[in-house]
Every structure is written in C-alpha cells, then in structure tokens.
C-alpha positions as CSV (number, residue, x, y, z in Angstrom):
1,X,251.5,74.1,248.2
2,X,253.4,77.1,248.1
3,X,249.9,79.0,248.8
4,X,249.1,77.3,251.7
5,X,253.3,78.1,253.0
6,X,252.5,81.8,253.1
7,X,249.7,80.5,256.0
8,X,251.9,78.9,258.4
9,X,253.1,82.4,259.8
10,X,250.0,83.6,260.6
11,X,248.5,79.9,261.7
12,X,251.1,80.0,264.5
13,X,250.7,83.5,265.3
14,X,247.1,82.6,265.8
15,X,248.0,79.7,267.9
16,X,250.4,81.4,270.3
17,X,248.2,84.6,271.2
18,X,244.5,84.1,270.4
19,X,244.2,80.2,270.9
20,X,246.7,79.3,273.5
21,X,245.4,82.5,275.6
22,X,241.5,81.2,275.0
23,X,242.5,77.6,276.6
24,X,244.3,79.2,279.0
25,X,241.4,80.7,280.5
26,X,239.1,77.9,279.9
27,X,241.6,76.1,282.1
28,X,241.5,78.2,285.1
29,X,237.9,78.8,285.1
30,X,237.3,75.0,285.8
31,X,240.0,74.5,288.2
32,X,240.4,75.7,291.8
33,X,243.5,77.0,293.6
34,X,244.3,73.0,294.5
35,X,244.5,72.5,291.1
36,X,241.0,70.3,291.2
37,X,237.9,70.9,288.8
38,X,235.3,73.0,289.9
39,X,232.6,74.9,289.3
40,X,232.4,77.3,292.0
41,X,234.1,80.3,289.9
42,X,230.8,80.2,288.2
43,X,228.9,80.4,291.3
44,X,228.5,84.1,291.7
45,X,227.0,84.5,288.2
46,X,224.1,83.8,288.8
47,X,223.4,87.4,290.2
48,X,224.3,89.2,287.6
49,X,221.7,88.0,284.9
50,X,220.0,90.9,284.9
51,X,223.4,92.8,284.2
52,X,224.3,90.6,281.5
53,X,220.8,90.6,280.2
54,X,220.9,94.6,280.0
55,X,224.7,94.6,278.3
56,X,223.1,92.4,275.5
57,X,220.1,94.3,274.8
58,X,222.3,97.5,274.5
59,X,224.8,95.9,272.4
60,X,221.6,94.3,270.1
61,X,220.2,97.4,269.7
62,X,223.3,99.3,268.7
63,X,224.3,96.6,266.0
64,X,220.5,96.8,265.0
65,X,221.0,100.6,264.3
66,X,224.5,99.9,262.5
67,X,223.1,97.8,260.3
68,X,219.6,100.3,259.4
69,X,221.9,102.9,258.9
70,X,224.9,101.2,257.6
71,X,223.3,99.1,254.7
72,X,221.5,101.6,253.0
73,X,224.7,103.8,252.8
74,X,226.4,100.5,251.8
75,X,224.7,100.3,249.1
76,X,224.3,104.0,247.9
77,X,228.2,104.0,247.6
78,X,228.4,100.8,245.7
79,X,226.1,102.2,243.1
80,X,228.4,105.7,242.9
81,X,231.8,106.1,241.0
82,X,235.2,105.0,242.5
83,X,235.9,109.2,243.1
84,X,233.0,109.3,245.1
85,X,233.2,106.2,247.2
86,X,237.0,107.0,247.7
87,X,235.8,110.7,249.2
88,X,233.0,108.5,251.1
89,X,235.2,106.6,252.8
90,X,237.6,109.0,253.7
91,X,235.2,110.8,255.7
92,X,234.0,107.8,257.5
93,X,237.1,106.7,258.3
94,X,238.6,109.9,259.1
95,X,237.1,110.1,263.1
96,X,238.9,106.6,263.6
97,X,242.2,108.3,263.2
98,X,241.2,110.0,266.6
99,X,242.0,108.2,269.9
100,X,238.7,105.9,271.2
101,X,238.8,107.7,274.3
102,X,239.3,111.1,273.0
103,X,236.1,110.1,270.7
104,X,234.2,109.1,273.4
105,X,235.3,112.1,275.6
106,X,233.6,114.5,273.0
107,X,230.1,112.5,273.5
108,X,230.4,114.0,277.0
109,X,230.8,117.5,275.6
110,X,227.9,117.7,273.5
111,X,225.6,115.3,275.4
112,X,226.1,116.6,279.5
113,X,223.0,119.3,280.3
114,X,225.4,122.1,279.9
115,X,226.7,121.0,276.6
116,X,226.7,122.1,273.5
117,X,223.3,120.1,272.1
118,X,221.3,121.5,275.3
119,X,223.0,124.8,274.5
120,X,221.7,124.9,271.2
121,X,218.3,124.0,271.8
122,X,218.4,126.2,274.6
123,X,218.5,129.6,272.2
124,X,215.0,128.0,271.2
125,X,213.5,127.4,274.9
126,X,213.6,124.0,274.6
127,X,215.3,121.7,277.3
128,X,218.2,121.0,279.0
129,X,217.3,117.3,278.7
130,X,219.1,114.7,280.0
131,X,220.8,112.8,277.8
132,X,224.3,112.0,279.7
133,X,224.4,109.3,281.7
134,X,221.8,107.4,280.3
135,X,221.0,104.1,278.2
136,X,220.6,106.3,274.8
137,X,224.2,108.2,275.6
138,X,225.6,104.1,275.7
139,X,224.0,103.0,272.2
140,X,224.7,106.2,270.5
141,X,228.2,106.1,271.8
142,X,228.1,102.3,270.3
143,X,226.5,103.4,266.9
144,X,228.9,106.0,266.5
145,X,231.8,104.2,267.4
146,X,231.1,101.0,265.7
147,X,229.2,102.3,262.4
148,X,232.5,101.9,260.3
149,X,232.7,98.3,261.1
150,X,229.3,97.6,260.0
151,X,230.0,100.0,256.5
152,X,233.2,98.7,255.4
153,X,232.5,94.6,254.8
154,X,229.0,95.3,253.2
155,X,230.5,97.9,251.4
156,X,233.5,95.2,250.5
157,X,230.9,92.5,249.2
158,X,228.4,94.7,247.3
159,X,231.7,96.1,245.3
160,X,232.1,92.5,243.9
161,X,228.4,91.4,242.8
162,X,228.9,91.1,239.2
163,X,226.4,93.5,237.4
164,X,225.6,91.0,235.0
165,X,223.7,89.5,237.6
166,X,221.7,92.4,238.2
167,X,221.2,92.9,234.6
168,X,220.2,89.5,233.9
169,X,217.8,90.0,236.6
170,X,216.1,92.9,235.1
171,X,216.1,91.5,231.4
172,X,214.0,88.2,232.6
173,X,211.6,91.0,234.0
174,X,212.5,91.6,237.5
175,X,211.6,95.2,238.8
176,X,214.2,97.1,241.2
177,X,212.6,96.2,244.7
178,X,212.5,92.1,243.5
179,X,216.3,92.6,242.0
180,X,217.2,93.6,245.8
181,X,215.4,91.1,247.2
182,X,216.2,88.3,245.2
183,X,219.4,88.7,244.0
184,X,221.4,91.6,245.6
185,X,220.7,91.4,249.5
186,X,221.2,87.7,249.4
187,X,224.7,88.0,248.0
188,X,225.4,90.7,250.7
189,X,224.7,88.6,253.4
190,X,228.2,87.8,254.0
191,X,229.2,91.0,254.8
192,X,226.0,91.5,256.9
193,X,227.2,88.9,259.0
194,X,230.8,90.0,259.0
195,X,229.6,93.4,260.1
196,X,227.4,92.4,263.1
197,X,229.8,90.3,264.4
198,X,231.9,93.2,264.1
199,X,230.1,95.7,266.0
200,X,227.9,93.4,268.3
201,X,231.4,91.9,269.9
202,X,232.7,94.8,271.0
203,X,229.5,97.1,271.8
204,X,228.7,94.2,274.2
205,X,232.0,94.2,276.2
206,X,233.1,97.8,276.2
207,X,233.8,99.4,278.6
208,X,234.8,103.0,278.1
209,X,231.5,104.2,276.6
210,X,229.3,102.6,279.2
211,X,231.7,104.0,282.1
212,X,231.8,107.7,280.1
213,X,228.2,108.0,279.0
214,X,226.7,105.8,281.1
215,X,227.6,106.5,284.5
216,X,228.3,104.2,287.2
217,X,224.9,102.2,286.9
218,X,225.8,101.5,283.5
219,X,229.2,100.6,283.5
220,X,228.5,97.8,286.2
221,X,227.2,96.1,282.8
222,X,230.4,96.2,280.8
223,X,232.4,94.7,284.0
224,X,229.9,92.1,284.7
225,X,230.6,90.8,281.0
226,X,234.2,91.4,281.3
C-alpha cells in the first residue's frame, strides 16, 4: 500500500497537465463557437492529405534509420564493460546538452551549397550539391536529433537479459545468429518499441528541422500536423 502512495503525486500530476489538457482539446474540436457539436473544424482536412501523408513518410523513414543504426550499437555496448559503455554514452549524450535549435542551426552550416560538406568535396572537384532544403536535410536532421532516443531504452533492456539465458542457449546447441534470433532480440523488443515511439512522435510533428532544413515547402508538413 505504501508503494502504490508514492504514485498518487505523479497520478495527479498526470491528470492535471497531460490528461485534462488532451480532453480539453477533444472538447473543442467537436464543438462550435455556440457551444453545439460539430464537425465542421474537421472540414478543411481533407486537403492536406497529401501533407500529412508526406510528414509520416518522413517521420517512418527517420525512426526506420534510428532503429538500423541504433540497435546494432545497442547491442555492441551491451556486450562491452561498464568503463566502456559509461564513455559510450557520454559521447552520445554529450550533443543533447546543446540547445535543439542551436543543433539544428549547425545542419544549416555544413549542409547549405556554400558549407562546409560542399567545401570539402569541393578541394576534390566534386559538387556543390544540394543538400539544404530538401527531404534528406529533414530525415537526417530527424536521425540525428532523435538517435539517442532510440539508443538509450534498447540499450536499458539488453543491460538486463540475464546471460544465463544466452548461455543456456548456447549449451542446448544454439549457434550465435539463432541465440539473437531466438532469444536475445525477442527480449529487446520492449525497448524497440519504447524507442520508436520515442523518435517516430516527435520526428512526425517537429517543426524546427522541417522549417530549418527543409524550407518553406517542407515546413507546411510539420504545421499541417500541428
């Protein structure tokens, strides 16, 4: 009893700003300014299909890359030593303690045909492409951004599979790929879950990236699913 006490606080914390807010809305987007129920604020949806339609490939795509290059690391530092995963982490973590914006800003730098990726490739004859401005700029913005967010709960869950599992595994004859497949990847998928949640949410509803590296075109996306 005195577990489930320590859950009130954050139950009615909950309640007041993330539930209340959500019926909130709900309620105003079935009610007109009379105060009847209507549908009309839905109306004007219909045109932006194709909008939304774009914003979700985007954000699928990005959370697809996350997770390609976000498992595999995953489970690289799971196998390593505590010193190792420790230095790991700081390094991934370490561009999140820079502002989003200021993140996001620096994309611009390297990526705009003057910058410092065109400049570089430009002491071998090869470009300016462009890469600012453009669907790639959005999802590589996303990837970058987001990557942590797919790393950290995989990373969280494969710490915790007991190795007697794996070893089992192996002693009843069970070669590395089957041991992954079997046994390891299935107990990850919580954190798979938990991490493409975490990145697909926000990749399809931001708005900074897609107004930064995307240009206007591009940002009409994130404000159509805003």
């Amino acid at each position: 009893m005195k577990s489930k006490g320590i859950a009130v606080p954050y139950v009615i914390w909950m309640a007041i700003f993330v539930v209340a807010p959500l019926l909130i809305i709900v309620f105003y987007a079935f009610t007109s300014q009379a105060g009847g129920f209507t549908l009309e604020n839905f109306s004007t949806m219909a045109q932006y299909t194709g909008v939304f339609g774009r914003s979700f490939l985007l954000a699928i795509i990005a959370t697809f890359i996350c997770l390609l290059i976000g498992y595999p690391l995953s489970y690289w530092l799971a196998q390593e030593s505590p010193a190792v995963r420790r230095v790991a982490m700081m390094l991934i973590m370490l561009p999140m303690w820079m502002n989003f914006l200021l993140r996001t800003y620096s994309w611009m730098f390297l990526l705009e045909k003057r910058g410092l990726i065109n400049s570089f490739l430009g002491l071998f004859g090869i470009g300016p492409f462009q890469m600012i401005n453009t669907q790639g700029a959005i999802v590589l913005g996303m990837v970058y951004n987001f990557l942590p967010f797919m790393i950290l709960p995989i990373l969280s869950v494969l710490e915790k599979i007991d190795p007697k599992v794996i070893e089992a595994a192996q002693d009843l004859g069970a070669n590395s790929f089957t041991v992954f497949r079997r046994v390891t990847f299935p107990l990850s998928l919580p954190g798979v879950l938990s991490g493409v949640t975490m990145v697909f949410i926000p990749s399809v509803s931001t708005f900074v990236i897609s107004r930064l590296l995307g240009g206007k075109d591009e940002t009409d996306c994130a404000e159509a699913v805003e």
